[in-house]
C-alpha positions as a printed NumPy array, in Angstrom:
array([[128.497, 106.78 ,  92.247],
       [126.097, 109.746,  91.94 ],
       [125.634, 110.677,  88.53 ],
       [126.233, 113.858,  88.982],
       [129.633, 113.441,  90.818],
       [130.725, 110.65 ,  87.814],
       [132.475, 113.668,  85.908],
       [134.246, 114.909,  88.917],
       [136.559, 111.708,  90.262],
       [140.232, 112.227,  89.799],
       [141.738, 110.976,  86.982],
       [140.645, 109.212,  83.334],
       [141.141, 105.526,  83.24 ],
       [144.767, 104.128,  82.343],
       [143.538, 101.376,  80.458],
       [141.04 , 103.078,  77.768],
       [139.634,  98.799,  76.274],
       [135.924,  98.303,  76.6  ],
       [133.407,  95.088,  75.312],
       [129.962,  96.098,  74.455],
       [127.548,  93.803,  74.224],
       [125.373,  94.334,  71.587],
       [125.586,  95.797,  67.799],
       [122.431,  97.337,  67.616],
       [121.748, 101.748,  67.764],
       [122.871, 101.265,  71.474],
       [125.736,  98.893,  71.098],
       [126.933, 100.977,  67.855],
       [126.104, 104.359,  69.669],
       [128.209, 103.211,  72.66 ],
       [131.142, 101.933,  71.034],
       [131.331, 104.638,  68.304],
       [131.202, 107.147,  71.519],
       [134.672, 105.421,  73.216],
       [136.284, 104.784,  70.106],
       [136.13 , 108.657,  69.004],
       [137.649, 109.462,  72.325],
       [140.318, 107.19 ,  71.556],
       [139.036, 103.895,  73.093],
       [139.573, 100.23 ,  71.884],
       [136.41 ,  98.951,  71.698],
       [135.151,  95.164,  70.914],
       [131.502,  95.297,  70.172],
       [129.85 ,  91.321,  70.754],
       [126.305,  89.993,  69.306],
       [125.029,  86.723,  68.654],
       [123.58 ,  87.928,  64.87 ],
       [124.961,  87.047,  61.568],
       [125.371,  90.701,  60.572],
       [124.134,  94.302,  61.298],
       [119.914,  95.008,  61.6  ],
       [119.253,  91.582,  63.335],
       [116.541,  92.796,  65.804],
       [115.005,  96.468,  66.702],
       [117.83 ,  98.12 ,  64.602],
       [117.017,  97.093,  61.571],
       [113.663,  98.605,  61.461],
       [113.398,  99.636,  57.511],
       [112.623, 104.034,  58.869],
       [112.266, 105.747,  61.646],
       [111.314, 109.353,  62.78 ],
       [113.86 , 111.41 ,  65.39 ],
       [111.061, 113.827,  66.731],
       [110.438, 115.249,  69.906],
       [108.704, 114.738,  72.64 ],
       [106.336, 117.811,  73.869],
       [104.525, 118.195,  76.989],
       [102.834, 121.377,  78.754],
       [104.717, 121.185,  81.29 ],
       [107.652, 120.618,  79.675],
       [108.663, 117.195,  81.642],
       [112.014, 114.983,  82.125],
       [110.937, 113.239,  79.143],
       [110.272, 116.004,  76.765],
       [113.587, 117.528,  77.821],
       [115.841, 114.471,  77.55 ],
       [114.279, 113.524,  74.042],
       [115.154, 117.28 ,  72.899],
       [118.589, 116.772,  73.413],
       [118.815, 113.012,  72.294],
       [117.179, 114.352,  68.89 ],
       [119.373, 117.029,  68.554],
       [122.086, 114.867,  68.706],
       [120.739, 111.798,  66.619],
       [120.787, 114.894,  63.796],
       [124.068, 116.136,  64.771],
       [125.661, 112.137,  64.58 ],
       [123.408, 112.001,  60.958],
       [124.558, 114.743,  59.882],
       [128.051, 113.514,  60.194],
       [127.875, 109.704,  59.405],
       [125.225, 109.271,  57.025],
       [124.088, 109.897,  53.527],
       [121.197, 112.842,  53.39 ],
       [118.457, 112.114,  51.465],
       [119.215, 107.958,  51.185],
       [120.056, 107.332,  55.115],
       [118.512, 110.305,  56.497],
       [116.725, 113.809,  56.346],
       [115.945, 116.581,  58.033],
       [112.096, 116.747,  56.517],
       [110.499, 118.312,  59.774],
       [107.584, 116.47 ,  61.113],
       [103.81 , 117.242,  61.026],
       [102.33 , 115.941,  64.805],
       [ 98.555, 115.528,  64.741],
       [ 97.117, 116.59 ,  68.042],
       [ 94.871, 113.174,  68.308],
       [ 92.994, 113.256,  71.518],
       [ 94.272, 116.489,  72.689],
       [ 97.313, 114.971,  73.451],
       [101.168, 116.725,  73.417],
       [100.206, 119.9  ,  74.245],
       [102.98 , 122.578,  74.075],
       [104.186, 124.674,  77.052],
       [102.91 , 127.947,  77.336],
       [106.554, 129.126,  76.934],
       [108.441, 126.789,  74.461],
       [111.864, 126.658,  75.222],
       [112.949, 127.145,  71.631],
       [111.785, 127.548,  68.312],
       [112.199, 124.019,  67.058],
       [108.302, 122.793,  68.019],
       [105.152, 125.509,  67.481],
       [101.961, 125.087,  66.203],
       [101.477, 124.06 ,  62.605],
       [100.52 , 126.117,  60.145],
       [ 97.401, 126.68 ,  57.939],
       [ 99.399, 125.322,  54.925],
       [101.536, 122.789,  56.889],
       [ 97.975, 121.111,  57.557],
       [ 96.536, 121.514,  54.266],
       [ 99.904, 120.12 ,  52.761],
       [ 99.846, 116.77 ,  54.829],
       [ 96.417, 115.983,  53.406],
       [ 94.256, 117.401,  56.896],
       [ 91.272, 119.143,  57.048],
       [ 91.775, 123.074,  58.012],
       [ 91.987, 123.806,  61.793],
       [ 93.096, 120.13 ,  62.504],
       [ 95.191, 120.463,  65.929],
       [ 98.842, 119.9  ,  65.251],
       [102.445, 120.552,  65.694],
       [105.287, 121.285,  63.302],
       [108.921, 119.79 ,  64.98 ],
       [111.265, 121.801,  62.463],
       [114.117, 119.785,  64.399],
       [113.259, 116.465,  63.232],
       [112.944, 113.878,  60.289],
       [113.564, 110.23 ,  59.276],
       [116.24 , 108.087,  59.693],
       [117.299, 104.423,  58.413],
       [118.245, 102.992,  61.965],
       [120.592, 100.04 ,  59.858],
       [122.465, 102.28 ,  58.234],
       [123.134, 104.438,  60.921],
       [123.901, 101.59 ,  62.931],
       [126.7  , 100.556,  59.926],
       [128.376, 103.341,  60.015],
       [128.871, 103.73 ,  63.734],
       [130.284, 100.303,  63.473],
       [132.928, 101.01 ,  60.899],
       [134.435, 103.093,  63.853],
       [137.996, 103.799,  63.881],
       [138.669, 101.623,  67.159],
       [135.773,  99.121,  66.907],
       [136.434,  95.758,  66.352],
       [132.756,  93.641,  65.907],
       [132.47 ,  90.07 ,  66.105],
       [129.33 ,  88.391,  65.321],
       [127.724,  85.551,  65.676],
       [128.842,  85.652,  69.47 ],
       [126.073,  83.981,  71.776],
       [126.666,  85.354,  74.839],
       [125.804,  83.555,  78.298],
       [127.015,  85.157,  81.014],
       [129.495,  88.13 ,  82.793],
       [131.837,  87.882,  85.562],
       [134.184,  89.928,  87.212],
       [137.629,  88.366,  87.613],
       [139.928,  90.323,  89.011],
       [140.5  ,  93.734,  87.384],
       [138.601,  92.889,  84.272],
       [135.252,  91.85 ,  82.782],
       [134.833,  88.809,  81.394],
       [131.86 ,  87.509,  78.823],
       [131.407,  83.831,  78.031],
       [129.328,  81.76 ,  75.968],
       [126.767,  78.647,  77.331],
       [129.864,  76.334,  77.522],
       [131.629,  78.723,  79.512],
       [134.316,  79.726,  76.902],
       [135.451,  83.287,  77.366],
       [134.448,  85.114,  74.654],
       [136.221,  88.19 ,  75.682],
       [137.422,  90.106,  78.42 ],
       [138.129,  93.708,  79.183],
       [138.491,  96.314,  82.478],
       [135.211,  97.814,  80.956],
       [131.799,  96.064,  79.862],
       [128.893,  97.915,  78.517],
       [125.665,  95.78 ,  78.069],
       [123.368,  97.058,  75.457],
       [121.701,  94.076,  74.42 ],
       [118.082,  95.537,  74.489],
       [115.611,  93.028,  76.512],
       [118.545,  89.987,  76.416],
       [120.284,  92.579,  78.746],
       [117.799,  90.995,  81.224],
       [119.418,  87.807,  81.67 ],
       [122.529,  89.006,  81.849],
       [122.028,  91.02 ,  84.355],
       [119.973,  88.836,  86.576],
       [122.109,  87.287,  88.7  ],
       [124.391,  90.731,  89.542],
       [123.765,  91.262,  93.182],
       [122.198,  93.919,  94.315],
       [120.645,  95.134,  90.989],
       [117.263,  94.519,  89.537],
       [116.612,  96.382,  86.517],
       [112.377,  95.96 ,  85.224],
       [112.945,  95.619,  81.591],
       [109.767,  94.561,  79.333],
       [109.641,  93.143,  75.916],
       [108.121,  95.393,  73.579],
       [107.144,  93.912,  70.184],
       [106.775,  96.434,  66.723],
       [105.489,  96.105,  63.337],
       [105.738,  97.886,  60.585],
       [103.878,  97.782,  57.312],
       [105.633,  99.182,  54.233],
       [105.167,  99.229,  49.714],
       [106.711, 100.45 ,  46.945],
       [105.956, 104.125,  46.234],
       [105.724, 102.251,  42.694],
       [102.9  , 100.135,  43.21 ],
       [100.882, 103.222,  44.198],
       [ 98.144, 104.275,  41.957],
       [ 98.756, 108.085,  40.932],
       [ 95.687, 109.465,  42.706],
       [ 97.27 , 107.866,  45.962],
       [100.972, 109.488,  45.012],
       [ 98.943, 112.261,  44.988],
       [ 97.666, 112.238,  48.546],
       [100.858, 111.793,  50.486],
       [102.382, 114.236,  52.73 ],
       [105.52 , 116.177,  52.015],
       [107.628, 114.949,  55.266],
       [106.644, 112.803,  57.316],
       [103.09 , 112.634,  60.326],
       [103.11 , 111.074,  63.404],
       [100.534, 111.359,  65.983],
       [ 99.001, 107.87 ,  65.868],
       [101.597, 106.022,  64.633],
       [103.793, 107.249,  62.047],
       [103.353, 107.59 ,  58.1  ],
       [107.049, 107.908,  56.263],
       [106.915, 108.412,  52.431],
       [110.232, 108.503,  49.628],
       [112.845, 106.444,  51.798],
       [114.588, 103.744,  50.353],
       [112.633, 100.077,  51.471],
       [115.384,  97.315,  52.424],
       [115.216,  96.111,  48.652],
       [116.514,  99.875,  47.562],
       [113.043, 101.233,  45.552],
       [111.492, 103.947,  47.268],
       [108.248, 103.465,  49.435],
       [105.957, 104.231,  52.043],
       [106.111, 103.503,  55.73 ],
       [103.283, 102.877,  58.583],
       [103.482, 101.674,  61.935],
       [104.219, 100.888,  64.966],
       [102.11 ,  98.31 ,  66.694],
       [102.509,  98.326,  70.519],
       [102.629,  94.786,  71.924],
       [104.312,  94.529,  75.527],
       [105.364,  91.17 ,  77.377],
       [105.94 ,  90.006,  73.952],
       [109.051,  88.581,  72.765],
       [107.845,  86.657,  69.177],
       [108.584,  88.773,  66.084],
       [106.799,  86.982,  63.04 ],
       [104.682,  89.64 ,  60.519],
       [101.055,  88.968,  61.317],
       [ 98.268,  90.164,  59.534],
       [ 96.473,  91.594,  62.33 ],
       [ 99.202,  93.828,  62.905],
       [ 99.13 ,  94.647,  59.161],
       [ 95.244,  95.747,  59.507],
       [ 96.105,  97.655,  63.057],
       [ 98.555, 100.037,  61.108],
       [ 95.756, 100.356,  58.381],
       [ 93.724, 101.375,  61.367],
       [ 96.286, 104.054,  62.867],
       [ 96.233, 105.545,  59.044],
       [ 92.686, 105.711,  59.064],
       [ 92.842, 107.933,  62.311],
       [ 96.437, 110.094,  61.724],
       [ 95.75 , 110.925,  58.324],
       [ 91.949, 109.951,  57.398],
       [ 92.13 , 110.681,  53.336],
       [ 95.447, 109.021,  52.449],
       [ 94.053, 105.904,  54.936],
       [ 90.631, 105.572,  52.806],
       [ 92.607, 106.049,  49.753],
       [ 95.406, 103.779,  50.5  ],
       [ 93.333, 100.672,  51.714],
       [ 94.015,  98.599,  49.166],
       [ 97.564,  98.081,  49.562],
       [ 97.182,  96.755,  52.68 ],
       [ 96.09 ,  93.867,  51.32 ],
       [ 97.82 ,  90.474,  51.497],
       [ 99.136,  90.313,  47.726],
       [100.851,  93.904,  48.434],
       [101.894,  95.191,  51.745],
       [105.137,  94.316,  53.09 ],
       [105.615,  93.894,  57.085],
       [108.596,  93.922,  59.568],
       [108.575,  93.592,  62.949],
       [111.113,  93.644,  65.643],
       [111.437,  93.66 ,  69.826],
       [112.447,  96.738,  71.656],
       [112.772,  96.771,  75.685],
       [111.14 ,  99.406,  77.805],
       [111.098, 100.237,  81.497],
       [107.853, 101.689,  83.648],
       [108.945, 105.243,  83.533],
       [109.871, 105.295,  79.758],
       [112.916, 106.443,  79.917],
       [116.406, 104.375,  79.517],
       [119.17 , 103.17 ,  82.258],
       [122.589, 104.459,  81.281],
       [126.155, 104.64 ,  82.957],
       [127.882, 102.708,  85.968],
       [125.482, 100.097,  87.294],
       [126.872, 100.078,  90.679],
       [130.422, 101.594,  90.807],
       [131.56 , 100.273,  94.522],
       [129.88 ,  96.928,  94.215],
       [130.025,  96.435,  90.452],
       [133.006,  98.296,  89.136],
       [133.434,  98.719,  85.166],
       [130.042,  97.828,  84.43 ],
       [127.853, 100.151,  82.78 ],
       [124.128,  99.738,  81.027],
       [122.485, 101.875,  77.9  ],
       [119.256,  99.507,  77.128],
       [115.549, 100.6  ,  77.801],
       [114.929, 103.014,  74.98 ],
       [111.656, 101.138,  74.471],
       [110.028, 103.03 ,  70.973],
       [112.896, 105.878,  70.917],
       [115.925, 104.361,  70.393],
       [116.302, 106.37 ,  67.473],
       [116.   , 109.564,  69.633],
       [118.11 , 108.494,  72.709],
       [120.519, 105.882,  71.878],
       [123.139, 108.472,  70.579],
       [122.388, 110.47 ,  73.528],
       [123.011, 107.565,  75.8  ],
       [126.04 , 106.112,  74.089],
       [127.705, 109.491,  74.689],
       [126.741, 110.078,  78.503],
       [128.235, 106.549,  78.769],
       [131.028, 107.435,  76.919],
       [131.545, 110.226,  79.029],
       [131.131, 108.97 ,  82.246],
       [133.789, 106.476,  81.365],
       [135.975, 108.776,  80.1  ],
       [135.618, 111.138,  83.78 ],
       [134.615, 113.804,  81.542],
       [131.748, 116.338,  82.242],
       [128.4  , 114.997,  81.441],
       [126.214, 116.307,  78.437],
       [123.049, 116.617,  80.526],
       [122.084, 118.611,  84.044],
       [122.466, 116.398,  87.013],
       [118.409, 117.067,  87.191],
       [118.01 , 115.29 ,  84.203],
       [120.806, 112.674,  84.604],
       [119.338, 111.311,  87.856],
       [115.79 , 110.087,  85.557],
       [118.198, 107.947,  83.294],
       [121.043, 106.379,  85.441],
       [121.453, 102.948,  85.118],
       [122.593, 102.822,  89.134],
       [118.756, 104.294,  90.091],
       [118.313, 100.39 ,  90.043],
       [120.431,  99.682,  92.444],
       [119.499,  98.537,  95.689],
       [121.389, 100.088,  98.812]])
């Protein structure tokens, strides 16, 4: 099926009953998605509870992407912040989940350059006292993303769950799909079924690889993508550092997050990510802890010298987590191969955006489900199908 043509075939399904495996932003975005639109949805994953793996990163930034040129990326990530804000707006809490702070970009490098006619007003060059306010010498180069801010991934993730129409069972180790007859079926390493529906969405992040494996005809290049994040308590700061932090949130190299909640509830500070690919361990190192010191250093070079010490050992706080990526950066969503492979659809691959496109995603797959008309032009729908995979 052609993704543009999804939206076009005859009739919605009769049977409206879909698994999902996975409880994560693309699992929860998914399921939340099918359930609005009236679907029975049973959402699978092997963890005890929600914010297992990626999703339960402590805070994360919904920004967009910006290029000169204005590229497939910078487009699709428009519209998957826009609505990442739009579902935050509705689900969450603003202020404790979520808010819409705006976000300071430093130019590092000359990168992220804007087109020389933006294609709306939410990204422009930042101003005199935007810099001054984020703690950067004057003339720095950098952006101002008035369409952005900082989200809690868990608790968005929570409340997608608590869905109207979604049923989650955890502690569900999956092993395997098949397709028996009509239906798709999901069983565990002893061959149990563990459930079975006409429609299975895999959103399992990097485990999506196995799974997916032995389907014929379909090879889809995920790689493990490791994260860490170092975090305090806004508490523990000294007052001259309280005073040097920004008023929203920076990114550039890295990101730097102030006055969100930290897992235990106080409020803190936020720095990371580390970049690790082809790696699939997740224990908080201490080199990692010194590398986000390092991006500090470089996106905002004050607050870094002044906040050194509480990187140390006795004070800094660390999580890290695995994401999944694929060479081009962007996600595979929808049908995997509707002739061959029929009811099967993919939303994994986000690789460091999943905040930005995992709504996004879980409504295109909604949607092309549901045979209604996509949310995205057909020349941005062909970068992100899940069927571009597929081999003839």
């Amino acid at each position: 099926m052609h993704p543009s043509s999804a939206s076009s075939q005859s009739s919605p399904p009769a049977t409206r009953q879909a698994l999902v495996i996975g409880a994560g932003l693309s699992g929860s975005a998914v399921a939340h998605s099918l359930a609005v639109r009236g679907w029975s949805v049973t959402v699978l994953d092997q963890a005890p509870g929600v914010g297992a793996g990626a999703s339960g990163l402590p805070a994360g930034l919904a920004a967009p992407h910006v290029s000169p040129d204005d590229n497939v990326l910078s487009r699709i990530t428009r519209a998957g912040v826009q609505a990442t804000l739009q579902r935050a707006q509705v689900l969450l809490q603003s202020g404790t989940d979520w808010a819409l702070t705006g976000v300071l970009e430093h130019k590092l490098a000359g990168k992220r350059k804007l087109p020389a006619d933006p294609p709306d007003q939410h990204s422009a060059p930042a101003s005199a006292a935007q810099i001054a306010a984020a703690g950067l010498p004057p003339g720095t180069p950098a952006l101002w993303h008035a369409q952005a801010g900082w989200i809690r991934p868990r608790q968005l993730v929570a409340a997608q769950l608590q869905t109207p129409g979604v049923q989650v069972r955890w502690g569900q180790q999956v092993q395997g799909i098949e397709r028996r007859g009509d239906e798709w079926a999901v069983t565990d390493a002893q061959g149990q079924t563990l459930g079975q529906a006409p429609f299975l969405v895999v959103a399992s992040a990097f485990d999506s690889l196995a799974l997916l494996r032995p389907l014929p005809g379909f090879a889809v290049p995920l790689n493990p993508l490791r994260g860490q994040v170092s975090f305090g308590r806004l508490a523990d700061l000294t007052d001259a550092q309280r005073q040097r932090l920004p008023p929203f949130p920076v990114n550039g190299h890295g990101s730097f997050i102030s006055g969100v909640p930290t897992p235990e509830g106080p409020p803190g500070w936020f720095m990371g990510a580390t970049f690790e690919r082809d790696c699939t361990q997740t224990p908080v190192r201490v080199e990692d802890h010194h590398a986000n010191q390092l991006r500090l250093a470089t996106l905002l070079p004050a607050l870094g010298e002044a906040m050194a010490t509480q990187f140390g050992p006795d004070r800094v706080h660390g999580w890290a987590g695995l994401r999944c990526s694929l060479p081009n950066r962007l996600p595979a969503v929808g049908p995997i191969d509707a002739l061959r492979l029929p009811g099967l659809c993919l939303s994994t691959g986000m690789g460091a955006r999943g905040i930005s496109l995992a709504v996004l995603c879980g409504e295109l797959t909604a949607a092309w489900l549901s045979q209604e008309a996509l949310p995205l032009p057909a020349a941005l729908l062909k970068h992100l199908a899940a069927e571009r995979f597929a081999s003839a």
